[in-house]
C-alpha positions in Angstrom: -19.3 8.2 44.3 -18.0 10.4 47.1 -15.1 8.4 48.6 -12.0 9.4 50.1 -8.9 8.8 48.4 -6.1 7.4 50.5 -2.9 6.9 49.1 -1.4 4.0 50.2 1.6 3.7 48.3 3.7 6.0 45.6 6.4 4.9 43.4 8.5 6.9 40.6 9.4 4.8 37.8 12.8 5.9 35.7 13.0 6.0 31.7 15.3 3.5 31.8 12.6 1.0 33.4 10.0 1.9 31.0 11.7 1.5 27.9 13.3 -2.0 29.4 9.7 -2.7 30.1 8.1 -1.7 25.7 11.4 -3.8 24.9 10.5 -6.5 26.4 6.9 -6.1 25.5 8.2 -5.8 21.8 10.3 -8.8 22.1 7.6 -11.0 23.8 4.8 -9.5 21.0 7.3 -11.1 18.0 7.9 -14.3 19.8 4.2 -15.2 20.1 3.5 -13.9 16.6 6.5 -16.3 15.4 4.7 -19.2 17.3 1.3 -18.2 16.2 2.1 -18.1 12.4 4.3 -21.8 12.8 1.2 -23.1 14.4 -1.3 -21.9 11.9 0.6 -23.4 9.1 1.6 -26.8 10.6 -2.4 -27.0 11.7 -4.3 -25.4 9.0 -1.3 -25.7 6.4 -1.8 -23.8 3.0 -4.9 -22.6 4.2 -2.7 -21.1 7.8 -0.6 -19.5 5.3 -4.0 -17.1 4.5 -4.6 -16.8 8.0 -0.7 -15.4 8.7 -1.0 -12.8 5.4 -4.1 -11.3 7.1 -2.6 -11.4 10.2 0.6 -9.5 8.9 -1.9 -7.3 7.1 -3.6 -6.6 10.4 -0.9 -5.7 12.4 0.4 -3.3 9.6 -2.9 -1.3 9.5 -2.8 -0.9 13.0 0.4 0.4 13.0 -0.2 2.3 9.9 -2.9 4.0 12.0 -1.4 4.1 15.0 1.4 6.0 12.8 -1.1 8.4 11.1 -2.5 9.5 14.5 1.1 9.7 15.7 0.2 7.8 19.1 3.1 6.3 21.1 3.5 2.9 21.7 3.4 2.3 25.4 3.1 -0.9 27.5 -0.6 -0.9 27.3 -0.6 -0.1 23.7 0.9 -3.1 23.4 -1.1 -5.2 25.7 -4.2 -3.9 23.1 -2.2 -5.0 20.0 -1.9 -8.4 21.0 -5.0 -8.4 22.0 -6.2 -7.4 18.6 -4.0 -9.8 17.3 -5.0 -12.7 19.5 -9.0 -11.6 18.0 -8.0 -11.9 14.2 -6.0 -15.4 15.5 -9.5 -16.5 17.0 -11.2 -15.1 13.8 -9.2 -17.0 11.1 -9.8 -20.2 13.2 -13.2 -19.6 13.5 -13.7 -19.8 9.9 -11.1 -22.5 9.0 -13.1 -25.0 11.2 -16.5 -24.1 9.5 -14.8 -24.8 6.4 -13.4 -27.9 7.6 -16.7 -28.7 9.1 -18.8 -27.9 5.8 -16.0 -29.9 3.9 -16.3 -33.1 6.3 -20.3 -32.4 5.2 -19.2 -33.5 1.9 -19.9 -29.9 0.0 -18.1 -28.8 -2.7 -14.7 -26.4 -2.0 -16.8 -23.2 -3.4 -19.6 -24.2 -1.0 -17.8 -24.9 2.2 -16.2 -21.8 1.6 -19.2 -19.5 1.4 -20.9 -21.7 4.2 -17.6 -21.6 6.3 -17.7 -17.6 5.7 -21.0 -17.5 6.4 -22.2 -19.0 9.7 -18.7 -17.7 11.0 -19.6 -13.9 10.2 -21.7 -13.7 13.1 -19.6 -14.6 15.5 -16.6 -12.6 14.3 -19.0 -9.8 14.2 -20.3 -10.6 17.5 -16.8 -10.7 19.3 -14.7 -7.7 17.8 -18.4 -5.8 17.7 -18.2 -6.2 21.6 -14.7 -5.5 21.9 -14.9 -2.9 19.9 -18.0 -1.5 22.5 -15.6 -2.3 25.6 -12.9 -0.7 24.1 -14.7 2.2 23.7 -16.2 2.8 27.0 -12.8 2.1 28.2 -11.3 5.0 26.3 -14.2 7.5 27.2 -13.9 6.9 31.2 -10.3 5.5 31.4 -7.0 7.8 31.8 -4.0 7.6 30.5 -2.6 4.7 30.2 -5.9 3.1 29.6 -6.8 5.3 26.5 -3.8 4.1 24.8 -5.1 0.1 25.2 -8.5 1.2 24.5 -7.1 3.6 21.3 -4.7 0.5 19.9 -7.3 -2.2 20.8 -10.1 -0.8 18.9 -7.8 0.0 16.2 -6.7 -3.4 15.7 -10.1 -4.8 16.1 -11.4 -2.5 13.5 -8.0 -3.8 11.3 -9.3 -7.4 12.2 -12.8 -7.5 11.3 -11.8 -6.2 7.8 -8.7 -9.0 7.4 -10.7 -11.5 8.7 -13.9 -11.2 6.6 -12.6 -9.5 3.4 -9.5 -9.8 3.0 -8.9 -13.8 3.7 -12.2 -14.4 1.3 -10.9 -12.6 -1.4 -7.9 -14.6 -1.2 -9.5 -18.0 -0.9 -11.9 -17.2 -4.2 -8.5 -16.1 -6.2 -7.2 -19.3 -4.8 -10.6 -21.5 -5.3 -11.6 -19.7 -8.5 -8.7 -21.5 -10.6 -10.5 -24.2 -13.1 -9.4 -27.7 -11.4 -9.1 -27.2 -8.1 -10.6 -30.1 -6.6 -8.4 -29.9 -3.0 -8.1 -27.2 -0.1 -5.4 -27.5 1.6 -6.9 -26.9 5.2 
């Protein structure tokens, strides 16, 4: 739209703010995480403790990619990480309750897993597929600041839907798999 653009206000921001600013973004980021993975384990126990490994796994392919495309980590960079993160948390619950749920149904471990998995695939899908879209439209008509959330969000989300529907099912069938198992510890 043709609109004039009046500059209200103009401020020039030192190096020494900016990197107090990612430090304390960095410092905040490993706090929650630290609360995150407690929480998942005293709530979901055994079964949080496959939640946290993806969640570890995720962030390290994000920042594997992140590496391999040599991006910087700015402020927004890591305002899209823990968003990411805060996605693959959502996931993991998502399909811990459907076990639970399927499980409270009175089906056997193997079959509250796959139905667990199952009607929770959607949803993940659903979520981190429109994330995924926003982030993208973000990156293509944002600037700056806002490509690098857009860049590390859809990296993460990407890192998510793979941990949260592959990864944490293989685990639970190596887990489930084991003649004799007649508990999950969720």
């Amino acid at each position: 739209l043709p609109a004039p653009v009046k500059i209200l206000e103009q401020r020039t921001v030192g190096p020494s703010l900016g990197e107090d600013s990612i430090r304390k973004g960095i410092i905040s980021m490993i706090i929650s995480a630290c609360v995150i993975v407690l929480f998942m384990v005293f709530y979901y126990k055994a079964s949080g403790l496959v939640a946290d490994v993806a969640l570890i796994l995720n962030l390290v392919l994000t920042l594997a990619a992140l590496a391999i495309f040599r991006a910087t980590l700015t402020l927004p960079g890591i305002a899209g990480l823990v968003l990411s993160i805060g996605m693959a948390v959502d996931a993991n619950i998502l399909v811990h309750e459907r076990i639970k749920e399927e499980l409270r149904w009175g089906k056997t471990i193997r079959a509250a897993i796959d139905q667990g998995y199952h009607r929770a695939f959607i949803t993940i899908i659903d979520s981190n597929l429109t994330t995924l879209i926003a982030g993208v439209f973000l990156y293509e008509f944002g600037t700056g600041p806002v490509k690098g959330f857009a860049v590390t969000l859809c990296i993460g989300i990407l890192a998510n839907i793979f941990t949260a529907v592959y990864v944490t099912r293989l685990i639970f069938d190596f887990i489930t798999l084991r003649p004799g198992m007649k508990r999950l510890s969720i």
